[in-house]
C-alpha positions in Angstrom: 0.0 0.0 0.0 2.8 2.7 0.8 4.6 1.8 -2.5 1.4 2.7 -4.3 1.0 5.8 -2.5 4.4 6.6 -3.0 4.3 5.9 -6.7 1.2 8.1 -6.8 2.8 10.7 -5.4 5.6 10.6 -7.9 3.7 10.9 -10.8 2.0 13.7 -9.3 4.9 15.5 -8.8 6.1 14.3 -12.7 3.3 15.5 -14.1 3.6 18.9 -12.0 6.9 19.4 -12.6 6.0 18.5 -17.0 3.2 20.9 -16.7 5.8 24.2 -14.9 8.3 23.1 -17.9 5.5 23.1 -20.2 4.2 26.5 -19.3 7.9 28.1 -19.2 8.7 26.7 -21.9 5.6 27.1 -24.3 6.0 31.0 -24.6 9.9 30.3 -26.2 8.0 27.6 -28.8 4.8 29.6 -29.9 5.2 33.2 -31.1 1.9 35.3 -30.6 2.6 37.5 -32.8 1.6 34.5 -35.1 -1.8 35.2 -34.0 -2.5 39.3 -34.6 -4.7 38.5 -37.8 -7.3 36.4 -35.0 -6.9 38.7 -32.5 -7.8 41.5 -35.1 -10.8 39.7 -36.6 -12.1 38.4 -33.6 -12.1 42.0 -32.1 -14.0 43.3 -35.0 -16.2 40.5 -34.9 -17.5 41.2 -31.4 -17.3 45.4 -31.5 -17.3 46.2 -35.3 -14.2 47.8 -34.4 -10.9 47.5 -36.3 -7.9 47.0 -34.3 -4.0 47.3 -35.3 -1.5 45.9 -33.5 1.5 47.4 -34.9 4.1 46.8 -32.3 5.4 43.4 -30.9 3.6 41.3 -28.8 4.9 39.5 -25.7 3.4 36.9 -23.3 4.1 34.7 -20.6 2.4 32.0 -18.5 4.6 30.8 -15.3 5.1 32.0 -13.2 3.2 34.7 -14.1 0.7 34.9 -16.9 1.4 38.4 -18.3 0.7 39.8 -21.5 2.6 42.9 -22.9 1.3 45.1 -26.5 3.2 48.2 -28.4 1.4 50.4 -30.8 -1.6 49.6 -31.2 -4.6 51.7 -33.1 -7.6 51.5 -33.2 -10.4 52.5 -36.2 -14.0 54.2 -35.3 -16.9 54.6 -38.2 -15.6 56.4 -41.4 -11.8 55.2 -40.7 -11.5 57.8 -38.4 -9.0 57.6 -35.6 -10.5 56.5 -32.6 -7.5 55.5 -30.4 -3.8 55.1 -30.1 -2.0 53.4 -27.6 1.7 53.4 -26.6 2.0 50.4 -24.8 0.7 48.1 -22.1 1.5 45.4 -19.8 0.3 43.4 -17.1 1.3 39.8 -15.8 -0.6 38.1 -13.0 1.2 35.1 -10.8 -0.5 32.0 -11.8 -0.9 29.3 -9.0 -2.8 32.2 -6.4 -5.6 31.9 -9.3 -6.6 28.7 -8.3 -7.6 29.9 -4.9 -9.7 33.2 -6.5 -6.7 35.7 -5.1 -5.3 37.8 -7.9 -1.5 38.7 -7.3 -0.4 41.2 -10.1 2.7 43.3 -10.6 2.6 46.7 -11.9 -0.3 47.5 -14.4 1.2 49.8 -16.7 -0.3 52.2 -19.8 0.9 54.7 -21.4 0.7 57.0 -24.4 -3.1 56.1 -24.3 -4.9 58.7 -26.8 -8.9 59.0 -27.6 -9.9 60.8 -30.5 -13.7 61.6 -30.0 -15.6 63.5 -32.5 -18.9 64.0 -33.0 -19.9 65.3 -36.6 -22.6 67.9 -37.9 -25.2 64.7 -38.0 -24.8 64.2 -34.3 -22.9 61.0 -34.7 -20.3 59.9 -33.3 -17.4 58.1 -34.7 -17.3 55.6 -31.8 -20.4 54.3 -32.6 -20.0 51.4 -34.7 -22.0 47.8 -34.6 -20.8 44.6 -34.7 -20.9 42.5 -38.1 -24.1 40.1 -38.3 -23.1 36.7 -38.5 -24.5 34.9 -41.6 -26.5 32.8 -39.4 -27.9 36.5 -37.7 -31.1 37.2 -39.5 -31.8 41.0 -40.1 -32.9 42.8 -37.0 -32.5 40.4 -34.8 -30.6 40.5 -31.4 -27.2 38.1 -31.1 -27.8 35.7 -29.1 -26.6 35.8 -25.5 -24.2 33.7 -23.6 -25.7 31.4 -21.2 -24.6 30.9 -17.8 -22.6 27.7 -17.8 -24.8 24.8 -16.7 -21.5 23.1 -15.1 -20.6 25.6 -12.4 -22.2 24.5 -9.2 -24.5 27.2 -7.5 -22.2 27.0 -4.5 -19.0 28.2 -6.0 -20.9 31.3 -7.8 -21.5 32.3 -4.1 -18.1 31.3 -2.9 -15.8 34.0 -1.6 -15.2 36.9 -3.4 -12.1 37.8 -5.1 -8.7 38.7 -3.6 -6.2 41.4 -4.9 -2.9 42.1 -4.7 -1.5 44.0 -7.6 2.0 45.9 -7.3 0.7 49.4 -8.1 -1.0 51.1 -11.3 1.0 53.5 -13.7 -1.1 55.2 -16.5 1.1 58.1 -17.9 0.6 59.8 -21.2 -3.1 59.8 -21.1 -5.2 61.9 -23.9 -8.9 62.4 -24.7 -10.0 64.8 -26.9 -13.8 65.5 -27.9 -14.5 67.3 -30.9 -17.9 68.7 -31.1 -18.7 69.5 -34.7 -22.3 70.2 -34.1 -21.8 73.0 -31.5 -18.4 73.9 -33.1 -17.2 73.2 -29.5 -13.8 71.4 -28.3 -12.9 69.6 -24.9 -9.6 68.1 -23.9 -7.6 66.2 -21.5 -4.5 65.8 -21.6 -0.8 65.4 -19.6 -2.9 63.1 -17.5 -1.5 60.2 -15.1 -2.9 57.9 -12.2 -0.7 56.5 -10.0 -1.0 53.9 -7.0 0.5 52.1 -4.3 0.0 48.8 -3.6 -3.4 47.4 -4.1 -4.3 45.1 -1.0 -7.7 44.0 0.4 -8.3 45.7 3.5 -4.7 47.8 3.1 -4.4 51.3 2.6 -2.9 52.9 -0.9 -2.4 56.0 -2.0 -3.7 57.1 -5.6 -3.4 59.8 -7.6 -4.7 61.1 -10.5 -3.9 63.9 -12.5 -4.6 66.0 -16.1 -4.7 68.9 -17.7 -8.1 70.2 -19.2 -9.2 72.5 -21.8 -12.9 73.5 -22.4 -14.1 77.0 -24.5 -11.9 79.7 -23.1 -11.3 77.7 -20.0 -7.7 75.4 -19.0 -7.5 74.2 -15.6 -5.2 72.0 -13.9 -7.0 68.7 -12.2 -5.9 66.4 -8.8 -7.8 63.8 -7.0 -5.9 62.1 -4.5 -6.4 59.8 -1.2 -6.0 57.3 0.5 -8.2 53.8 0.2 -8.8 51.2 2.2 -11.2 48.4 0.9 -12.7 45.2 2.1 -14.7 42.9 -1.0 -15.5 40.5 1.0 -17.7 42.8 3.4 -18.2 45.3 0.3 -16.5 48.6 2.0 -14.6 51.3 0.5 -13.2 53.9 2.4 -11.5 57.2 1.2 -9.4 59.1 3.8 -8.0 62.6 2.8 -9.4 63.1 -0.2 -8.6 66.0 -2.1 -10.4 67.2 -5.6 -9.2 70.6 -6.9 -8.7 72.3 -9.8 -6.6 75.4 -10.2 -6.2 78.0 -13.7 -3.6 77.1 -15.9 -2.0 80.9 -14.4 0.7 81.8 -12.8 -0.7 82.2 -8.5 -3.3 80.4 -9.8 -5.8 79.8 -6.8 -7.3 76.4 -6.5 -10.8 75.1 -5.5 -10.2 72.2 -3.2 -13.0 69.8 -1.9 -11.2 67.7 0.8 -13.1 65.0 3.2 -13.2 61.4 4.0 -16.0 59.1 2.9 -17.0 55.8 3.7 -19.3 53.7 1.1 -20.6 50.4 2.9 -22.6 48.5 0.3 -24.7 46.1 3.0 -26.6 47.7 4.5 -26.6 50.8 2.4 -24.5 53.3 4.6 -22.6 56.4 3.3 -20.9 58.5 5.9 -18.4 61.0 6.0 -17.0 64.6 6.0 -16.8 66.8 3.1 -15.6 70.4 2.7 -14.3 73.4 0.9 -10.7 74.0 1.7 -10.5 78.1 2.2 -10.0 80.1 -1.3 -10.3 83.3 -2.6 -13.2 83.3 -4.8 -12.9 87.1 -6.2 -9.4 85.9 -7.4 -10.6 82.9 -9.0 -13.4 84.6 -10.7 -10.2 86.6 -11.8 -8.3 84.1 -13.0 -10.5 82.4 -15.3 -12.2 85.4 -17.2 -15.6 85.9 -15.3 -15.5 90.0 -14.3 -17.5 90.8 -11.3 -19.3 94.4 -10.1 -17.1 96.8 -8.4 -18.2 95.8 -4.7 -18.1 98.3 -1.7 -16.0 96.3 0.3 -12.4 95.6 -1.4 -11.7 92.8 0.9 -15.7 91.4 -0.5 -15.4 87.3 -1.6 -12.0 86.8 -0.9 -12.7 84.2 2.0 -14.8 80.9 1.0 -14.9 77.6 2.5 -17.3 75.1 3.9 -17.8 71.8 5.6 -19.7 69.4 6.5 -20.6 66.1 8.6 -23.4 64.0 7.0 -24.3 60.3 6.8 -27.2 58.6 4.7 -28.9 55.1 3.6 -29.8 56.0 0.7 -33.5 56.3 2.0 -32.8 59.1 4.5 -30.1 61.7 5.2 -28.7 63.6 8.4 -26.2 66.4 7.8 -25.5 67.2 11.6 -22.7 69.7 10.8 -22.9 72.2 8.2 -20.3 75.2 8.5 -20.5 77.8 5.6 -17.2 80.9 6.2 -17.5 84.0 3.9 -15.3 86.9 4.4 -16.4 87.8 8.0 -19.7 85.8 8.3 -20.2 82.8 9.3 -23.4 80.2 9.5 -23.6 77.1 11.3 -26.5 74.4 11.1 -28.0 70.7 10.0 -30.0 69.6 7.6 -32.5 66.2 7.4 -34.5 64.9 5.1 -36.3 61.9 6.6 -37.3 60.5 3.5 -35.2 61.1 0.1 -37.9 59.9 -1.8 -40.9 62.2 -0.4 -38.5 64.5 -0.2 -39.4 65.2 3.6 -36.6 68.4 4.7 -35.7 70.4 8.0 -33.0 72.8 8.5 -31.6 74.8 11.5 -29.5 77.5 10.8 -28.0 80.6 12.8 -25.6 83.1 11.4 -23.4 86.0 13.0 -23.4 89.6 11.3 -24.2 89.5 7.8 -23.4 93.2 5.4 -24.8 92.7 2.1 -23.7 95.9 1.4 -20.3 94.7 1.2 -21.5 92.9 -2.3 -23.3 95.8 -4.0 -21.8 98.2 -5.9 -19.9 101.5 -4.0 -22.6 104.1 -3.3 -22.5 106.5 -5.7 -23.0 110.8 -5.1 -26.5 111.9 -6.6 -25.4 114.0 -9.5 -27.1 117.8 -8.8 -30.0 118.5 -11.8 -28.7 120.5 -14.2 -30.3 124.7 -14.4 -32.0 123.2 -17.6 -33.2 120.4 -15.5 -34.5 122.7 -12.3 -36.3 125.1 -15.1 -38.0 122.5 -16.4 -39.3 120.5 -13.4 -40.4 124.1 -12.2 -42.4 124.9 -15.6 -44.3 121.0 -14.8 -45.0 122.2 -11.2 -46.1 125.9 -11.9 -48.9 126.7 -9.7 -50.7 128.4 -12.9 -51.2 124.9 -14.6 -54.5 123.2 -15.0 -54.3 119.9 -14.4 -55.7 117.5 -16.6 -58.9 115.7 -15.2 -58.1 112.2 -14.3 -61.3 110.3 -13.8 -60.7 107.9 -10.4 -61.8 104.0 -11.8 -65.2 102.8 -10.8 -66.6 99.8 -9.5 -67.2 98.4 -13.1 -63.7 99.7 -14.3 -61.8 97.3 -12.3 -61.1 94.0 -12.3 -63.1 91.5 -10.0 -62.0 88.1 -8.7 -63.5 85.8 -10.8 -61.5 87.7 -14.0 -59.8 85.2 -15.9 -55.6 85.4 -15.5 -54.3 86.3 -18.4 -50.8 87.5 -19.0 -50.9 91.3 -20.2 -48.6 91.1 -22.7 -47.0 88.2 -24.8 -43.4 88.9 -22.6 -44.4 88.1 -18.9 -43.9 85.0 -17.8 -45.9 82.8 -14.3 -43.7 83.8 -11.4 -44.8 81.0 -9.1 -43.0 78.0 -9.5 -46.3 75.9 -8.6 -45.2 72.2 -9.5 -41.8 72.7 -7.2 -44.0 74.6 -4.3 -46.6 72.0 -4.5 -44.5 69.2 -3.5 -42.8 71.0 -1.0 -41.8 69.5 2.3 -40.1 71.7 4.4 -40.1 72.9 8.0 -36.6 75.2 8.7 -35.5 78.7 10.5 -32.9 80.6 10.5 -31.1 83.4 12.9 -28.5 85.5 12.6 -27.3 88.5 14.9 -27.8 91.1 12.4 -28.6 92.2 8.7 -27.2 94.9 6.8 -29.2 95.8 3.3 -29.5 99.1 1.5 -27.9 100.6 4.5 -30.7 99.0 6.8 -30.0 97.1 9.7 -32.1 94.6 11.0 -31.0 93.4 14.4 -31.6 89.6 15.5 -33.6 89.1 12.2 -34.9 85.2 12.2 -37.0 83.0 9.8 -39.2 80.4 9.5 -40.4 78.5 7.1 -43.1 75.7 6.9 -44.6 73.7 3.8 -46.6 70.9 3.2 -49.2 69.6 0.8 -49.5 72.8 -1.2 -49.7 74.9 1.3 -46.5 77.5 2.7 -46.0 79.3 5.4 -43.2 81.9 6.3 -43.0 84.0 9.3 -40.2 86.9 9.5 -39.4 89.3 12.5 -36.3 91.5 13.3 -35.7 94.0 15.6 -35.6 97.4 13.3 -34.3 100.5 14.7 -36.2 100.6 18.2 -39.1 99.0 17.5 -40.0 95.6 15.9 -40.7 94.2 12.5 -43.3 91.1 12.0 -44.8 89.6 8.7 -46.3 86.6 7.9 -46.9 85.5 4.2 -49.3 82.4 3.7 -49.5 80.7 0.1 -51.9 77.7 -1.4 -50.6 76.5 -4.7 -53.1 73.5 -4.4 -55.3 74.5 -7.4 -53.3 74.2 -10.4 -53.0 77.9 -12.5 -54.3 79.7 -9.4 -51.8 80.4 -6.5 -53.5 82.1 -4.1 -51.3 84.4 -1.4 -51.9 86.6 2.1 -49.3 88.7 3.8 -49.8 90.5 7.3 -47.3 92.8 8.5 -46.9 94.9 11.6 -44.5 97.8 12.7 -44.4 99.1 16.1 -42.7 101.8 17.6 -39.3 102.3 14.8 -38.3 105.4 15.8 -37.7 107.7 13.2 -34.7 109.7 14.4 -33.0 106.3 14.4 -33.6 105.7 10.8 -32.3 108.5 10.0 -28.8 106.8 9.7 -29.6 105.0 7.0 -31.7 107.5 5.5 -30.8 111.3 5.9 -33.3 112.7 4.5 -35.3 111.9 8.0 -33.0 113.8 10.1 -35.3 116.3 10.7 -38.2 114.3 11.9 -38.6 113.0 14.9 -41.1 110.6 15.8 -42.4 106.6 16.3 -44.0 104.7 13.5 -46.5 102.2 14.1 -48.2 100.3 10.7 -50.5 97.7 9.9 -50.8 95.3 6.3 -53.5 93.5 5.8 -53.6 92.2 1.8 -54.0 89.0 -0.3 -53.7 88.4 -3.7 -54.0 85.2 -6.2 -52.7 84.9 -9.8 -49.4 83.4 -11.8 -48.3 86.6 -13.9 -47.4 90.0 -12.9 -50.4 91.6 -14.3 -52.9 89.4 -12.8 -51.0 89.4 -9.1 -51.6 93.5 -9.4 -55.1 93.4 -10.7 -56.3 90.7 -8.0 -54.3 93.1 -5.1 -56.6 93.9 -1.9 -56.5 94.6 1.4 -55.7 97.5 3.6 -52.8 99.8 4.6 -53.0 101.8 8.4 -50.0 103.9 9.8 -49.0 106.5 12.2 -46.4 108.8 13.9 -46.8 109.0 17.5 -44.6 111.4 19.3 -44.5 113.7 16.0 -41.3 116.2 16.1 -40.0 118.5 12.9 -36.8 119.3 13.9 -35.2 121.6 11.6 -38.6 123.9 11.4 -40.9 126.2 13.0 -43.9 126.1 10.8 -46.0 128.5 13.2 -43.2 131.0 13.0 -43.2 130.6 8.8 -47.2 131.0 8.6 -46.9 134.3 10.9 -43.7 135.4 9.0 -46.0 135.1 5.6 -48.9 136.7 7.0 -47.3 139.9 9.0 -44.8 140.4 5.6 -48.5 140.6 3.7 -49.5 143.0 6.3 -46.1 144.8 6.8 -46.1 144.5 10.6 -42.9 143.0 12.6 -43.6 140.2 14.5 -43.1 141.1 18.4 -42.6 137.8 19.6 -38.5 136.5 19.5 -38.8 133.2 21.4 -39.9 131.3 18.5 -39.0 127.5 19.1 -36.7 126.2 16.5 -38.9 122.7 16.0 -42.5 122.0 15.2 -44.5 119.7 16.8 -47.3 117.7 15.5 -49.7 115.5 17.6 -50.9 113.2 15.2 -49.7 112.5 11.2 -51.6 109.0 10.0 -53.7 107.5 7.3 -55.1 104.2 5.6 -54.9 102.9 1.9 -58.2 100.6 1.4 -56.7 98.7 -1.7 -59.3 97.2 -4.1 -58.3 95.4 -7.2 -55.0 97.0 -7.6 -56.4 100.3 -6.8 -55.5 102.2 -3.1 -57.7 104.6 -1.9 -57.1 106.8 0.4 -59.4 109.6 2.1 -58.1 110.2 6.0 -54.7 111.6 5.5 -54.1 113.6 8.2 -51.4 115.8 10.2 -51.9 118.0 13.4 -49.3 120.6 13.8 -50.0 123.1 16.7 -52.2 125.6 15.3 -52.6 124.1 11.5 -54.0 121.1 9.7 -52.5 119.2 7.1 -55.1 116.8 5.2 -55.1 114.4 2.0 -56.7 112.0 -0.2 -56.8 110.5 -3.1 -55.6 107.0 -5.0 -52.8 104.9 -6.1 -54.2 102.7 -9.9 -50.8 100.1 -9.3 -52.6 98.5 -12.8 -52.4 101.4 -14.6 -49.5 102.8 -12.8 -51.7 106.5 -12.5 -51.6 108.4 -9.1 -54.0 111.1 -8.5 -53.6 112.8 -4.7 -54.8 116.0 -3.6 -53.3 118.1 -0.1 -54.5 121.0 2.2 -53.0 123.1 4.7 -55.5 125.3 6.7 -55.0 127.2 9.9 -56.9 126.6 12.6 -59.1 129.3 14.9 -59.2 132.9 14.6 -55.6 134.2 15.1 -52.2 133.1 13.6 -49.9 131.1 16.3 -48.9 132.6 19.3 -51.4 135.4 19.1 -49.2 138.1 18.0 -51.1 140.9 16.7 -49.0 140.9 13.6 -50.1 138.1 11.9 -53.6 137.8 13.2 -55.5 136.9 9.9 -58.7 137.7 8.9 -61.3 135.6 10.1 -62.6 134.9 7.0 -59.7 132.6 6.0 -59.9 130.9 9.3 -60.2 127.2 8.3 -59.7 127.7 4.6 -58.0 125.0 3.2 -55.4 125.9 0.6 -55.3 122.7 -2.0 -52.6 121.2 -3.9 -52.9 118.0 -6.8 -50.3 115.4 -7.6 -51.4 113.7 -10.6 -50.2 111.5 -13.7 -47.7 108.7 -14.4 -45.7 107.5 -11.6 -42.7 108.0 -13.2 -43.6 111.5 -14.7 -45.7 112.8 -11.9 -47.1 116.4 -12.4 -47.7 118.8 -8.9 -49.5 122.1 -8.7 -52.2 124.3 -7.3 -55.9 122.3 -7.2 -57.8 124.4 -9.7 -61.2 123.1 -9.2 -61.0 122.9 -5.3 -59.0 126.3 -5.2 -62.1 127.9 -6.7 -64.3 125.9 -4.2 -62.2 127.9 -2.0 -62.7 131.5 -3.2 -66.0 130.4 -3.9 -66.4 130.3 0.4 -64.1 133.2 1.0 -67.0 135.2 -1.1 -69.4 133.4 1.1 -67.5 134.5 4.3 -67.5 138.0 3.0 -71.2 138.8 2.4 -71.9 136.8 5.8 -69.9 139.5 7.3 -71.4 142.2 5.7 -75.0 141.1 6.6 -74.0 141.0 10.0 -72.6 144.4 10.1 -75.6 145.5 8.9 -77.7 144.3 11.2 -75.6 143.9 14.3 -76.2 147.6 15.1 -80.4 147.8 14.6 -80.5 144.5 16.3 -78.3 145.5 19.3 -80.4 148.8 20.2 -83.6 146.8 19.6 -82.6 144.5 22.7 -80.9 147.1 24.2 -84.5 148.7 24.7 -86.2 145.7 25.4 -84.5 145.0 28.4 -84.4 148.2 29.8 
């Protein structure tokens, strides 16, 4: 029995031992070079494409099986020149392939070139077919391979594969594409990848790099890392990743996204960190031809980066850490969408000090109106023109609710993204410490925003120079073609004096505003949103202060100079106050009236009324100052006025175009005026006339 064991084993080892001779030996006995003419044929059999293999070919089979090619082209449709390659090699160690591990040395390429180009037709010379087979009848699909029968169900789920390959060199790498249709051309070029060693569950550093050109665009390209994968559990992770590109320029600045990610394929997880290394975006812009506005602050976009912490299964994701740095601001927050697929989102967000103003353009001195310019805006606003009669819209002038929404003219387009809004799922806020815009600064300014089934909801406040700013703005996009929207607003208590920082022209008014919106709206164009527009407008000043003015001391100037009397008085108070200055807009269809104007000074009345046509873009308002009681302010006998202009109200019409709006004396209600100065006049005189009779009459009677 052990000589027959022995002599088995003997002839194993013999025929072992045959088969390594066999192997190193077969590659010295059969040339494959022999064997290009197959190689071609059966390459253009299975593609359609036509292969040249113009440089030697070398192989091998123990102890490694490699394969080695020089020179070799390759044809697309119309002959055209689809690739070139340099050379390649690769050799894999033979016996570890029996056991599924796959031990290779270096995988090397180089002087790889793809020519793509697609012509005026649209086609593109890389897409060729195969050649039917003569036993292919027309239009029908080759047949596919079938699984072999003969491998047994448990080695197709045996253990996965196992690598171990050297390292990868591509060098000499070039793709163009040639766009013929848009006259457009793309390409790649100088590019390499290079590895370390390949192991399962063993870090290796790759790196891959090129040179691109697009239209009037060249760049410089890296992605690099460090991998570490596992097949057999199906993990990949990437640690210090880096993808930037940079402007083929001298200081070129480069856009970085750096994180680490892990992929695990069962179950689904992909987790990770991912960020924007810090740049200078105004000098990229620079760099790669894309001009930006002159921006008030010179130092404006020159700090950008971001990062984040996130981690999803594909049904679900949960970025817990979201970090967004520009220039001097900074916001911090998460963001989750519970389900991907209804697209289910919440966001958290607060922000330090954020100046807009530092991205618009420098402000700019108002340039002074020329003499030609003064004499003309004073010839438009000469108390001796008539006005032209502007008939105020009636009930059946404007539009009602149930009008159908039409655009007004063939160029206006629906503003309200409906399908997006409609399948909205969001509920988010955000804070930040403060807001700069236009010079206005809104102080702990926070949002809110909630939407679901059609229906949004948004919710502002701020703190606004003193006082407080809240508005609400509801919108139901439910009914397809008709968004239907409501905004409320309230100011209290923003004191004027304050925002007269921002705006100088209210340095000489004092005073706090208080305001009330009420107005709602439905309709997808411009027109229509305008047309559809009511509601109601309420404000007033509390605490009412002209600063700069004594309007009692300017009324009895004007009436003792028409007497020619001197004033006596020398005390005169260098401000004006005014108890009461408020009003309210009923809008109706686009159209806000407004009848209850009014504004207290001491001794005089200021009134107005009059409307706002926002469809027609027509303004027609009417003013008037009267002074009140029987003697100018301050009683000083030289500007006591007659009593018969005690109350008169002096009127004054704005009227036309809002952008060419014409200002002058009221005509028709100036003569309503003389009209009851005449009427005070013979009342007087009748009462002169009988004032003595009437007085000795009673005289008598009760004596």
């Amino acid at each position: 029995m052990n000589r027959i064991l022995k002599f088995i084993a003997v002839l194993l080892a013999a025929v072992v031992l045959l088969g390594v001779i066999a192997a190193a030996l077969l590659p010295r006995f059969i040339d494959p070079n022999q064997f290009r003419d197959e190689i071609t044929q059966l390459v253009y059999d299975q593609s359609g494409l036509k292969v040249s293999i113009n440089g030697p070919i070398d192989w091998s089979i123990f102890p490694w099986v490699g394969l080695s090619l020089e020179n070799v082209s390759v044809e697309g449709a119309d002959n055209s020149q689809l690739a070139q390659l340099g050379s390649a090699g690769v050799s894999v160690k033979l016996i570890p392939l029996l056991s599924k591990r796959v031990e290779m040395q270096t995988l090397e390429l180089k002087g790889l070139e793809l020519t793509l180009v697609k012509n005026s037709k649209g086609e593109g010379n890389w897409q060729v077919s195969a050649p039917k087979t003569s036993s292919q009848q027309p239009g029908q699909e080759p047949p596919k391979e079938k699984e072999s029968a003969l491998v047994p169900e448990s080695e197709k789920s045996s253990s996965p594969l196992m690598l171990d390959i050297a390292s990868v060199n591509v060098s000499g790498l070039l793709v163009s594409y040639d766009d013929q249709l848009t006259n457009k051309k793309y390409i790649i070029d100088q590019a390499s990848l290079t590895t370390g060693a390949i192991r399962n569950q063993h870090p290796f550093d790759f790196e891959l790099k090129a040179h691109i050109s697009v239209p009037d665009l060249v760049l410089n390209a890296l992605i690099s890392g460090a991998m570490t994968f596992n097949l057999e559990a199906g993990s990949y992770d990437i640690q210090n990743l880096q993808v930037s590109a940079s402007p083929d320029v001298p200081n070129a600045e480069s856009l970085s996204i750096i994180g680490n990610i892990l992929y695990q394929q069962t179950p689904l997880t992909v987790k990770g960190n991912v960020g924007v290394a810090e740049f200078n975006l105004a000098k990229l812009l620079d760099q790669i031809q894309i001009q930006l506005p002159p921006m008030s602050d010179p130092n404006a976009l020159t700090r950008l980066s971001f990062n984040s912490h996130f981690n999803t299964n594909g049904e679900s994701l949960n970025a817990d850490k979201l970090q967004l740095q520009l220039d001097s601001f900074a916001l911090d927050g998460n963001f989750k969408m519970a389900s991907i697929d209804q697209g289910d989102m919440q966001f958290s967000f607060t922000g330090n000090d954020l100046n807009l103003d530092n991205y618009l353009p420098p402000a700019a001195d108002e340039e002074e109106p020329s003499a030609g310019e003064k004499s003309s805006a004073g010839e438009k606003s000469s108390a001796g023109e008539k006005p032209s009669a502007i008939k105020k819209p009636s009930e059946e002038d404007q539009p009602t609710e149930s009008s159908p929404e039409k655009p007004s003219s063939g160029k206006e387009h629906p503003l309200i993204p409906e399908e997006m809004l409609r399948g909205l799922n969001l509920d988010g806020s955000m804070k930040l410490a403060s807001l700069t815009v236009a010079r206005f600064i809104f102080e702990q300014p926070s949002l809110s925003i909630k939407a679901a089934k059609g229906k949004q909801k948004v919710n502002i406040g701020s703190r606004f120079y003193q006082g407080t700013i809240d508005m609400t703005s509801n919108m139901d996009v439910r009914q397809s073609g008709k968004p239907k929207m409501a905004v409320s607003a309230e100011l209290k208590n923003i004191s004027l004096e304050a925002l007269s920082r921002p705006i100088p022209d209210l340095a000489s008014l004092q005073g706090d505003v208080n305001a009330n919106m009420k107005v709602n709206t439905h309709g997808q164009y411009t027109s229509a949103l305008t047309k559809n527009l009511n509601g109601d407008v309420q404000f007033q000043i509390d605490k009412g202060l002209f600063t700069d003015a004594n309007f009692d001391k300017m009324v009895c100037e004007g009436v003792a100079k028409i007497r020619k009397k001197e004033l006596r008085a020398t005390d005169w108070e260098t401000s004006t106050e005014f108890t009461d200055l408020s009003g309210t807009f009923v809008i109706k269809n686009g159209v806000a009236s407004n009848d209850n104007l009014i504004a207290s000074l001491a001794y005089m009345n200021l009134k107005g009324d009059g409307y706002v046509n926002l469809v027609n873009r027509q303004l027609d308002y009417r003013m008037g100052l009267n002074i009140r009681g029987e003697e100018a302010p301050d009683s000083d006998p030289a500007c006591q006025i007659n009593k018969e202009y005690v109350n008169v109200t002096w009127p004054v019409r704005c009227h036309g175009d809002l952008n060419a709006l014409k200002c002058g004396i009221d005509t028709r209600r100036l003569t309503e005026t003389v009209a009851d100065i005449a009427e005070n006049r013979l009342k007087k005189k009748i009462e002169d006339k009988i004032q003595g009779p009437v007085k000795d009459l009673l005289k008598g009677f009760f004596k």
